[in-house]
C-alpha positions, 0 to 999 in steps of 0.5 A: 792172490790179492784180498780185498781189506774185510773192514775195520774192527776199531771205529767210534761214533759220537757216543765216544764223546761221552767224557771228551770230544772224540767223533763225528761218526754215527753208527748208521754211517759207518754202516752204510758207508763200509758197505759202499766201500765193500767191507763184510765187517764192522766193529763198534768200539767206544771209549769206555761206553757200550750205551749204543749197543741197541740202537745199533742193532735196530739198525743192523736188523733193517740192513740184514735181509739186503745185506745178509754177508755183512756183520757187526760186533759190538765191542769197549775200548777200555782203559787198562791200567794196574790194578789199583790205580786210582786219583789218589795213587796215580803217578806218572813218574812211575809208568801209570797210563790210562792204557788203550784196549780192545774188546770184542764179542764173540757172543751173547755171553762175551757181551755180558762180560764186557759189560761187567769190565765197563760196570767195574770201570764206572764203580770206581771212576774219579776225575781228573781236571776235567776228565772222567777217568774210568779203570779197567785192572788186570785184575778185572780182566781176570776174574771175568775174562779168564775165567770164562774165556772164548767169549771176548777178543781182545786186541792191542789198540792204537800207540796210546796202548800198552804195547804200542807205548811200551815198544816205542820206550823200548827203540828210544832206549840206548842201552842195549841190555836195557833194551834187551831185557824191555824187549822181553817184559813186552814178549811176557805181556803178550803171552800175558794176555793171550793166556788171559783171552785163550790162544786164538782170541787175542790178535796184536793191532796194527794202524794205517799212518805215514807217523814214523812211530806207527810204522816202527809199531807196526814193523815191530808186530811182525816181528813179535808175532812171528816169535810168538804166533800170535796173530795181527790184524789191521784197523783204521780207528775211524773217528771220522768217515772220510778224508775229506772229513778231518778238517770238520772232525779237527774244528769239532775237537779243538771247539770244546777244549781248546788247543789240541793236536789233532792233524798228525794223530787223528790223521788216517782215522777213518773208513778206507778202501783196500787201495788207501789203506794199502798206500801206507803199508808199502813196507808189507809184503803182500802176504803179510797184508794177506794175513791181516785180512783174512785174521780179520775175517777170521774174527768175523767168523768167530763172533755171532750174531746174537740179540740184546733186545729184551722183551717189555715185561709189566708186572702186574699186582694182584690189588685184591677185591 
């Protein structure tokens, strides 16, 4: 039996463009046009920013009573890195990377963790050039996610990630033992974050793309979930809405800082329907995309729908006669 694609849980709107130019999306049409497409989920994961958050939900309670099967989950894309890295220390000699994450929440107090990661992240954020960087430690994800877990989820993101980076040093490697030894260090992280997460709440993130690396990460996922049983889901890490969009979405990068390499990344980063994002898994059984689906759907069921939006209180002060 063939399942329909749920919808993606890694999008980015222009609230992504908060340190760098990143998106041309905007929340109201990633909304729309997931419904166009059919998709029952969407999930919103900006780099390092949840400032969006209420203006999402105005919009996601005008489309509720027309679309009530449809959900949204607010989520981070943090930047998971040692603990300790900062401006001073960082080397990339040595390994250190501003590692890409996701989070997403479950429920109201999920969200309220989230925030607290993104607070710590600012506190001790410093430039780079002129790039604001914004640490998340292992260390933070600790003290707020372990212990109090099941209220986030947590997923591998695309191959600027720990475990998509640390797979592809791992296949470049030619020592066998090496690689052998690499392998297990990957296998111990991700049982790393699952304990941190809780079992059933950290999913291993697989991406659309015809890049020979991303294929290789993706094949790999299989493989480590199966030793594992750890689940996998599939995104589109939408940072435009549509193909016909990449070239808008490639002039608006390169206008602010130049130069930069956008056609083989940024490639397959928008909302596809079940057919196109079928068209680069050709490698996948349909099982195995069948499962994607439906963890996917399974992530919907587990998140809430929960409110963020507080009454207006005025104090008033009694002035006296």
């Amino acid at each position: 039996m063939r399942l329909a694609y749920p919808g993606g849980l890694h999008n980015h709107t222009e609230y992504s463009n908060l340190r760098l130019r990143d998106s041309i999306n905007t929340a109201k049409e990633i909304i729309d046009y997931a419904i166009e497409l059919g998709h029952e989920v969407v999930a919103f994961t900006e780099h390092e920013t949840i400032a969006n958050a209420l203006k999402i939900e105005n919009y996601y309670n005008k489309i509720k009573k027309n679309h009530p099967d449809f959900k949204i989950i607010y989520g981070n894309e943090i930047y998971l890195c040692r603990d300790g890295l900062n401006g001073q220390n960082f080397s990339k000699e040595n390994g250190d990377k501003y590692f890409h994450f996701i989070l997403l929440a479950k429920d109201e107090i999920g969200h309220k963790q989230i925030r607290e990661l993104s607070t710590r992240a600012w506190m001790r954020s410093y430039m780079t050039g002129k790039m604001r960087r914004v640490p998340t430690y292992y260390q933070d994800l600790i003290d707020v996610i372990a212990a109090a877990p099941g209220h986030v989820i947590g997923s591998t993101a695309c191959l600027g990630g720990f475990l998509g980076t640390k797979l592809i040093q791992m296949r470049d490697m030619e020592d066998t033992v090496q690689r052998n030894l690499f392998g297990e260090k990957i296998g111990n992280w991700v049982k790393q974050m699952e304990n941190i997460f809780g079992k059933g709440n950290f999913f291993l993130e697989m991406q659309p793309s015809p890049d020979k690396d991303q294929i290789f990460v993706n094949k790999e996922i299989i493989e480590i979930s199966n030793q594992l049983d750890v689940p996998y889901i599939i995104t589109t890490d939408s940072h435009y809405l549509k193909k016909a969009d990449a070239p808008i979405h490639k002039a608006f990068l390169n206008a602010q800082d130049g130069d930069r390499e956008v056609d083989s990344f940024y490639a397959t980063t928008y909302l596809m329907s079940t057919d196109e994002l079928e068209s680069h898994f050709q490698y996948f059984t349909k099982q195995q995309l069948n499962t994607a689906y439906q963890n996917i759907r399974k992530i919907k069921e587990m998140c809430e729908d929960f409110s963020l939006l507080k009454p207006l209180k005025i104090p008033s002060l009694d002035w006296g006669d």
